[in-house]
C-alpha positions as semicolon CSV with decimal commas, in nm:
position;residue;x (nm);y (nm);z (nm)
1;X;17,168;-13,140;-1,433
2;X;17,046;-12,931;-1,131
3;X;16,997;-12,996;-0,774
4;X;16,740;-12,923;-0,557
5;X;16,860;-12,848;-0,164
6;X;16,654;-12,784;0,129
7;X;16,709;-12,625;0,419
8;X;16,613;-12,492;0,740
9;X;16,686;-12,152;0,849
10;X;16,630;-11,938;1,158
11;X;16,625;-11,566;1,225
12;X;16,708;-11,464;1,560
13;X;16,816;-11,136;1,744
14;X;16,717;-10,834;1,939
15;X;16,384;-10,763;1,942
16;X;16,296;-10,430;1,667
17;X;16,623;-10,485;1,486
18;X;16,427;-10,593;1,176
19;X;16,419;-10,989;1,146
20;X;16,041;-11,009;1,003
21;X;16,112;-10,685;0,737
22;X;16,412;-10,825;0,653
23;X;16,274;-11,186;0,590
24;X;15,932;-10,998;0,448
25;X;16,145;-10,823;0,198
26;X;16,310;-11,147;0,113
27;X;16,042;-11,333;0,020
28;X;15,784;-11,099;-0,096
29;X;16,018;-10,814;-0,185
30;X;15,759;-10,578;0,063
31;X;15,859;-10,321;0,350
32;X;15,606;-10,232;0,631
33;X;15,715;-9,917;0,833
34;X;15,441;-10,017;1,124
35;X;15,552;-10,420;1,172
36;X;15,356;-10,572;1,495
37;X;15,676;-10,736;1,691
38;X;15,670;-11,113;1,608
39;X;15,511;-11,340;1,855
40;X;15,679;-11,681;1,917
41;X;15,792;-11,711;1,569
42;X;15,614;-11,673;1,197
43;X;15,715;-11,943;0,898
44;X;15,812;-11,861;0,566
45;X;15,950;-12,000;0,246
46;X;16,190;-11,925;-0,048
47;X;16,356;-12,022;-0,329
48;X;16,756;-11,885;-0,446
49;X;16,872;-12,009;-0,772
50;X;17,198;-12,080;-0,802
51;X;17,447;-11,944;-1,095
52;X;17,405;-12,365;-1,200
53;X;17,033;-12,360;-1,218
54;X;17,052;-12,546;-0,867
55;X;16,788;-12,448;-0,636
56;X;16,818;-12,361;-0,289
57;X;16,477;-12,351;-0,108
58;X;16,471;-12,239;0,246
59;X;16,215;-12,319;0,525
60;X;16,244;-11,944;0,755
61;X;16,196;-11,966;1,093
62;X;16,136;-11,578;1,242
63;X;16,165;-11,548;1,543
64;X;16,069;-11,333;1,818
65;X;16,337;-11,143;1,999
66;X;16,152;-11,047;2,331
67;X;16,327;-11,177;2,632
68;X;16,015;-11,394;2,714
69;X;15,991;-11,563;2,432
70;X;16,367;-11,645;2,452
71;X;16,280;-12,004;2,608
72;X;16,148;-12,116;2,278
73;X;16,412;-12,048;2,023
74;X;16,614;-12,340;2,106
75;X;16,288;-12,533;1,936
76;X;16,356;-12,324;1,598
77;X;16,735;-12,349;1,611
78;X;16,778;-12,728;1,689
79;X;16,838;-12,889;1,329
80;X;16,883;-12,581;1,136
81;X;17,131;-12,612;0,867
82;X;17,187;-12,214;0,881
83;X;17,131;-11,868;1,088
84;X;17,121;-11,522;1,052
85;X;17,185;-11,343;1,349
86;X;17,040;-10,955;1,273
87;X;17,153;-10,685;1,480
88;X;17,080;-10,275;1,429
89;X;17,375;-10,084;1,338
90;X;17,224;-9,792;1,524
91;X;17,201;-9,928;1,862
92;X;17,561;-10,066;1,992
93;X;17,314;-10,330;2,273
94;X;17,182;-10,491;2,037
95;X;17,546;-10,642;1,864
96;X;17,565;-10,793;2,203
97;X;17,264;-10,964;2,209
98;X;17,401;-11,096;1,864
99;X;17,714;-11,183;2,047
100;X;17,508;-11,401;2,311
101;X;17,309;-11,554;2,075
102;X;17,589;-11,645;1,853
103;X;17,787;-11,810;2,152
104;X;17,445;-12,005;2,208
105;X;17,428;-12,151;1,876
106;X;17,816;-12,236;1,870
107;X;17,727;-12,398;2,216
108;X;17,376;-12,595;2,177
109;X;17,321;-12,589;1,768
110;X;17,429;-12,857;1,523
111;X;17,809;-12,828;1,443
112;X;17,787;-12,762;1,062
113;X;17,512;-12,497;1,116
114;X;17,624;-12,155;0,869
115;X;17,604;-11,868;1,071
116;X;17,562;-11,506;0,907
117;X;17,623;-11,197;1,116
118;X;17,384;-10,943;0,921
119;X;17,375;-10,581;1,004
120;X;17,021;-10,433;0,937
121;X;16,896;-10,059;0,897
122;X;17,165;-9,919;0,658
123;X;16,951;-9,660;0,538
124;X;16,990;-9,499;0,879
125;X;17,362;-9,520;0,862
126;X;17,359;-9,140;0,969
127;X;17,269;-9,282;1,314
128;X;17,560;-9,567;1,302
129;X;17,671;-9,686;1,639
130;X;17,815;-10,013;1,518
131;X;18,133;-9,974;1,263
132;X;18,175;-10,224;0,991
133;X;18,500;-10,214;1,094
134;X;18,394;-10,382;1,426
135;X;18,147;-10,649;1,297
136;X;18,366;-10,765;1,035
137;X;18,648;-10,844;1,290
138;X;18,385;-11,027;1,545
139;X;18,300;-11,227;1,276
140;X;18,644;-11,328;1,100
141;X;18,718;-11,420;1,495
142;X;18,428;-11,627;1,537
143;X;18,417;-11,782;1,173
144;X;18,124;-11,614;1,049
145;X;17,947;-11,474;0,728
146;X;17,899;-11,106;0,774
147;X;17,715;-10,839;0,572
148;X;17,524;-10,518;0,605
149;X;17,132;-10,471;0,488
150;X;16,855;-10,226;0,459
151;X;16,518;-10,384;0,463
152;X;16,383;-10,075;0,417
153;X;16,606;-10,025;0,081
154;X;16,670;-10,369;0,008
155;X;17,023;-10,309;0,018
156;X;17,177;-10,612;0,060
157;X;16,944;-10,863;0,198
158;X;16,921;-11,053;-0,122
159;X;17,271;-11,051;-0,153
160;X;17,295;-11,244;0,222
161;X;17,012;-11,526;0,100
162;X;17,171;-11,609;-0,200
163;X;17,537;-11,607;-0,018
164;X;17,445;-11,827;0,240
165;X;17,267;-12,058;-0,039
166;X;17,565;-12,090;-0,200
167;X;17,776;-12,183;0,072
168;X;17,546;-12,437;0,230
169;X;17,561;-12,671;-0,110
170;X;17,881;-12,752;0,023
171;X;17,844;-12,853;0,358
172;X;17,483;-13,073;0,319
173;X;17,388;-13,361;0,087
174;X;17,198;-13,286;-0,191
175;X;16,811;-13,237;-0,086
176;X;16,890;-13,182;0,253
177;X;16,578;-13,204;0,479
178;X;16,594;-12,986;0,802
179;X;16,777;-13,228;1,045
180;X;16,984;-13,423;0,802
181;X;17,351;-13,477;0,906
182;X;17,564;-13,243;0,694
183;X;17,913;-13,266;0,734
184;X;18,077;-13,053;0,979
185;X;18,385;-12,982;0,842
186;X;18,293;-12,689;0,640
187;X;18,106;-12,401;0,681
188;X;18,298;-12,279;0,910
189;X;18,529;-11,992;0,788
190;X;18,380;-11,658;0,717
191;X;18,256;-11,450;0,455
192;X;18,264;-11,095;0,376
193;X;17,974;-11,075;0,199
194;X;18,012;-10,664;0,144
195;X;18,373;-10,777;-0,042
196;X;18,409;-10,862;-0,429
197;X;18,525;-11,226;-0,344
198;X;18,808;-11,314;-0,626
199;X;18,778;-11,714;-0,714
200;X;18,927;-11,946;-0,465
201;X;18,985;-12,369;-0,486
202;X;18,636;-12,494;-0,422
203;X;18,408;-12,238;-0,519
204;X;18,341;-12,168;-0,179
205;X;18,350;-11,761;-0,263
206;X;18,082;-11,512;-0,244
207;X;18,009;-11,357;-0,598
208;X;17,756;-11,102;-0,415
């Protein structure tokens, strides 16, 4: 029989590194080359279906990466079972800013929260300041998914959704509401979501 999960997610990051195109092609499968910057943050929803006919619906919190809006993201972030932290891979600052908000959420955010490192503007790779090569190590250190997308292209950003759906299965009860207690224990170790994944004990692989 299938399950139904839900969850809450959050989208943070530099501001102009792509968080609303990247959630807009998500959910509506759309790309705007003129997107007004986010203010505070915009609500979406979606719904991954598992390989087992389990859903995964997520509640999407985008939100806005200007410096003064900074003061409200612990409001999105507090009971979210799951994050994706977006930097550019043209622009070398704004990995940092993932870095900072990455040690936030280990610091302030609910122990079993899944964290995804996600790389955005791959169709500009010809500008690349960021190596994969660099991200992927920052986030085996810190115990995090990591992957590459173009919102632009698509390239990828389905790939992230539906890996971080199936990982969170395993770390929440069944029809998690944002704010449930999930257990902590897993969740933790990372995923190369650019990698084939061969089958492990527990399922706990990314098929992507």
């Amino acid at each position: 029989m299938s399950k139904q999960y839900q969850f809450k997610l959050v989208l943070l990051g530099e501001s102009a590194v792509g968080k609303s195109s990247l959630v807009l092609r998500f959910v509506k499968d759309q790309f705007d080359d003129y997107r007004e910057s986010t203010i505070g943050a915009a609500f979406l929803t979606q719904t991954v279906t598992l390989d087992d006919q389990s859903t995964v619906k997520f509640e999407i919190w985008d939100t806005a990466g200007q410096e003064r809006y900074k003061s409200l993201a612990p409001m999105y972030y507090r009971n979210a079972n799951c994050a994706v932290v977006v930097y550019d891979i043209t622009q070398t600052s704004s990995l940092e800013k993932a870095r900072t908000w990455i040690r936030e959420l280990q610091r302030q955010a609910d122990p079993s929260i899944v964290i995804a490192l996600c790389g955005n503007k791959t169709d500009l790779s010809a500008r690349r300041q960021v190596s994969q090569e660099e991200a992927r190590k920052y986030a085996e250190e810190e115990g995090l998914m990591w992957g590459e997308t173009s919102a632009k292209t698509g390239e990828g950003v389905s790939e992230i959704f539906t890996a971080i759906a199936k990982k969170l299965p395993l770390t929440a009860p069944q029809a998690s509401r944002a704010g449930s207690s999930a257990r902590p224990a897993a969740g933790r170790a990372g995923v190369d979501l650019s990698q084939q994944s061969t089958p492990q004990a527990g399922g706990d692989q990314c098929n992507c």
